[in-house]
N, C-alpha and C positions, 0 to 999 in steps of 0.2 A: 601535614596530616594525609596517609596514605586512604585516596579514595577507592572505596570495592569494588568498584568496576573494573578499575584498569588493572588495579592488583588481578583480577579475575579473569581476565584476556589474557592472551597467549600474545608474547614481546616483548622486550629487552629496554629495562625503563635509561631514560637520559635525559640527557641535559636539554633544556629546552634548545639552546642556541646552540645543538650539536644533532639536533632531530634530520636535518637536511645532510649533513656529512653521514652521516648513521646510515641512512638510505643508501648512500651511493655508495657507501664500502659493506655492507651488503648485497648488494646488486655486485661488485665486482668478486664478491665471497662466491657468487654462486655461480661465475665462467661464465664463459661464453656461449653455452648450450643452454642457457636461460634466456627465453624469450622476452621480449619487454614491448608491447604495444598498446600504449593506453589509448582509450576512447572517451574516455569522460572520465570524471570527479563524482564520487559520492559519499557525500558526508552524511552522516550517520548520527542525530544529535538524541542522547537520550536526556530525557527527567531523570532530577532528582531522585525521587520514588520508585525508578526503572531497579532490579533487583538483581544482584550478579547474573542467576541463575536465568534470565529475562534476556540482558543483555549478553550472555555467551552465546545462545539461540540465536537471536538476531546477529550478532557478529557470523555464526556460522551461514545464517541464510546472505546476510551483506559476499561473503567470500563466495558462496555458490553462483551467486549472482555474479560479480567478478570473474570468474573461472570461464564464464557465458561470453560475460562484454566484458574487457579488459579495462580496469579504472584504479587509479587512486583512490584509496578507501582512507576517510580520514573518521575517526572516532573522536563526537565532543560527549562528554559525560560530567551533566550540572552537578554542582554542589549545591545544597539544601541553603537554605538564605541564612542560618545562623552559621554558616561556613563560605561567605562569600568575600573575604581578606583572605582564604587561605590561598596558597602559593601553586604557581601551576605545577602539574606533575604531566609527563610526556611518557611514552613507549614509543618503540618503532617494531616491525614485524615483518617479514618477508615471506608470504608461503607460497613453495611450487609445488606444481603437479607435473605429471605426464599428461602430455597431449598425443594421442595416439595418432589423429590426424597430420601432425603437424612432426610429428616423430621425433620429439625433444622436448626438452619443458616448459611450461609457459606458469609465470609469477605474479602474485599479486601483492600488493604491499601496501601497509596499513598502517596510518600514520594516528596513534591517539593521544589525547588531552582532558585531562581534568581540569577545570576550572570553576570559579566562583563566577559574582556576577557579572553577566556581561560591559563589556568598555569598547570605545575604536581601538586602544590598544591589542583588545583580543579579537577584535576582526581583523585586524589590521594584520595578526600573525598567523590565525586561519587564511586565510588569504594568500601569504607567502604561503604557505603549505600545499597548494593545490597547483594542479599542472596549467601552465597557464595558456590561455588561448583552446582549450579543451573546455566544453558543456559542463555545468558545473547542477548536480540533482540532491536535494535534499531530502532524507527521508527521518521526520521525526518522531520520534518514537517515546509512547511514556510522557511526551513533553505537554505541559499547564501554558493555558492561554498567558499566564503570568507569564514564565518561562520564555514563551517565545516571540513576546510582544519586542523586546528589547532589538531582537533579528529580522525585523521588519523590513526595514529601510535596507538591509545588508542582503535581505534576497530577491532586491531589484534583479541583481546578475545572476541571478540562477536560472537554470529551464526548467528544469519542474520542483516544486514543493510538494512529495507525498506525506499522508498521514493516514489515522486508519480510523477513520468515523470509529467504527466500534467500540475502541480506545480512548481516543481524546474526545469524541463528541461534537457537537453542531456547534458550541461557542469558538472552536478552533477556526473551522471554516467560514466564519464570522469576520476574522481579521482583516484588518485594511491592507490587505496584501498590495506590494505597488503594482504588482502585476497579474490580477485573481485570474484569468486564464492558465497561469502557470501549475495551478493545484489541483491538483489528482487524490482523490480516495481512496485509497488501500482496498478497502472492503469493495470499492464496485469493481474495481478490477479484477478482485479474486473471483465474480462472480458471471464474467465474461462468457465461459461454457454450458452457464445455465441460460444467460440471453439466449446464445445462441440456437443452442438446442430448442427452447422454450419460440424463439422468432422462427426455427422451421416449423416447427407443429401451428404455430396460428397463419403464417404464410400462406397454409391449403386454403384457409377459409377468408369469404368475401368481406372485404373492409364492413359493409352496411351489417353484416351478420354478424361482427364482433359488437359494434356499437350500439343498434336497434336496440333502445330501451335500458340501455346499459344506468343502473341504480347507484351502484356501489363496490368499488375494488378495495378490499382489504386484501392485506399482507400482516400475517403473525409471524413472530420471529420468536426463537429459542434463546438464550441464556450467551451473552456475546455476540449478539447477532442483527444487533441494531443499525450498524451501517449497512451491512449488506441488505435488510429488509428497506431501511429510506431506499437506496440502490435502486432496489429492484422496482419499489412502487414509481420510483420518478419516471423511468424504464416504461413502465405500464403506462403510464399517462403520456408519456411523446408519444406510444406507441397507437394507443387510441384516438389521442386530436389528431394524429397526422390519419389517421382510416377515417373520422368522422369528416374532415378534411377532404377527401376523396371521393365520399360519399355522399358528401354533401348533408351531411348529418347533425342535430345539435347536441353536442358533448352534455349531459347535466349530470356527470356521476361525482358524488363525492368518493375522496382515497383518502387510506387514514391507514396506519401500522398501530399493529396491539402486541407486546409482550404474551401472548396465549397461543400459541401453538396449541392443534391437536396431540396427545401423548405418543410420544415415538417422532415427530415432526421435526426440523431443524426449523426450517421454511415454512409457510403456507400461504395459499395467496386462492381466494375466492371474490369471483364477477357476481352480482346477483343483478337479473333482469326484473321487468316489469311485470311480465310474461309469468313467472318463475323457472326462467331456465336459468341454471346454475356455470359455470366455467371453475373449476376447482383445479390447483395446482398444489402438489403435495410433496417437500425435497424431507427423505427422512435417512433412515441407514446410515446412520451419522455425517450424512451430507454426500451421501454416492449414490441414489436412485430418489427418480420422482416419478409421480405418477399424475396422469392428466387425464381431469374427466371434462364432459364439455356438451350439454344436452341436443346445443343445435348441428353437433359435426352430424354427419353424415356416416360415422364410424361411432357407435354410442358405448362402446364398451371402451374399458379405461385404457390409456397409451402409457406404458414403463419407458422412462428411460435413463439411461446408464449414462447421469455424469454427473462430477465432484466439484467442487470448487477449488481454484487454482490452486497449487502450494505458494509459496511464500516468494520464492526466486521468481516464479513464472508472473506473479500478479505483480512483484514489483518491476517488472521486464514491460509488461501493458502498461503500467499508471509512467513511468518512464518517456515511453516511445509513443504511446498512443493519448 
């Protein structure tokens, strides 16, 4: 039974035990002016539930990413648990580009698999398939705690496991990972240049003046925007015990995220003091301008500023390496 995903990617379907020759007589298809320097492995496993039109997006961002850092792109795409005896189905794929710098081409190649439920016989061929003695990164996509309970044990050997809170949710990040340092969030990584930006505007102001009386930090989030709002309030709270920390201050604020954004808002994030001075952070313009208000600055009119949240290659480049 031909699965839709892989009918839906772009590659040249084969024999399972013909997926590794497949490779090398493609690579020899495309001469000697084809570059080949891999740096890592990343497999790419979608759910069940993951929808052509889903997983061509992501295969497109998996390749940009690639065209960056040179890897082995391997694509697993589940089969629904009343399809898990069906038979595996393979593609292989070779795409190059121009490299301008490098003034020739440089390839990426992309090895996929449909299969039913997981066995050691299908790690056991995922496995062959990857470059070996190369960093091996997982990015899962679409995929059910069900789904990925089974791949536990199998990604002792990987360096990082990302996913995208948004997506899969807190039971994901839940899992008895053998190695829970290895897992990275999609969502906080995409949100890296709002830290940033967000940590110079509070950097002017004195640890004691963030913390003094500090009530309550809430973050509202908009519609898909549930990892990035956890993200961000965890973000807020290291960022305040470490100034209360400094201060010598006692932290007693409660944080909490609400589905309620202000209208127009992607974001929103409000401090409320004892006092009543307020700290208001406002990301709206469909996630490309916030504006920061903040009673105790010393500058009391509101601060704009101009920036988005990662695209898709660049945040999986952060949860990767960082």
């Amino acid at each position: 039974m031909a699965h839709p995903l892989i009918d839906a990617l772009p590659g040249f379907p084969v024999k399972i035990s013909a997926v590794l020759p497949s490779l090398d007589k493609a690579w020899a298809d495309e001469g000697e002016e084809a570059a080949r320097a891999s740096q890592m492995n990343l497999v790419l496993m979608f759910g069940a539930n993951v929808s052509p039109e889903d997983a061509q997006a992501r295969f497109d961002e998996a390749i940009r990413f690639a065209q960056r850092y040179p890897c082995r792109l391997v694509i697993l795409a589940a089969r629904p648990a009343a399809e898990a005896a069906a038979a595996l189905e393979a593609k292989v794929n070779v795409l190059c580009f121009f490299d301008p710098s490098r003034r020739g081409k440089r390839c990426c190649e992309a090895l996929m698999l449909a299969h039913g439920a997981p066995t050691a016989e299908l790690e056991s061929l995922v496995s062959t398939w990857l470059e070996g003695d190369l960093p091996v990164n997982v990015w899962a996509h679409g995929v059910t705690v069900d789904e990925f309970k089974p791949w536990l044990a199998w990604t002792s050997r990987c360096r990082r496991v990302v996913a995208d809170r948004s997506l899969v949710g807190d039971e994901f990040f839940k899992l008895s990972f053998p190695n829970p340092k290895s897992v990275r969030d999609l969502a906080v990584a995409r949100c890296l240049p709002v830290r940033q930006a967000l940590g110079q505007y509070l950097a002017a102001h004195a640890p004691a003046e963030l913390v003094r009386g500090l009530r309550s930090v809430t973050v509202n989030y908009g519609t898909g925007l549930r990892g990035e709002a956890a993200g961000i309030l965890e973000w807020m709270r290291g960022c305040l015990t470490h100034c209360a920390g400094l201060s010598r201050s006692h932290l007693a604020a409660e944080f909490a995220t609400t589905p309620q954004p202000p209208p127009g808002d992607n974001l929103d994030a409000e401090w409320v003091y004892a006092d009543g001075a307020r700290f208001s952070w406002e990301h709206a313009d469909k996630g490309t301008r916030a504006i920061i208000t903040f009673t105790r600055s010393r500058q009391s009119a509101p601060v704009t500023q101009r920036v988005a949240l990662m695209a898709a290659p660049e945040a999986l480049s952060e949860a990767v390496f960082f």
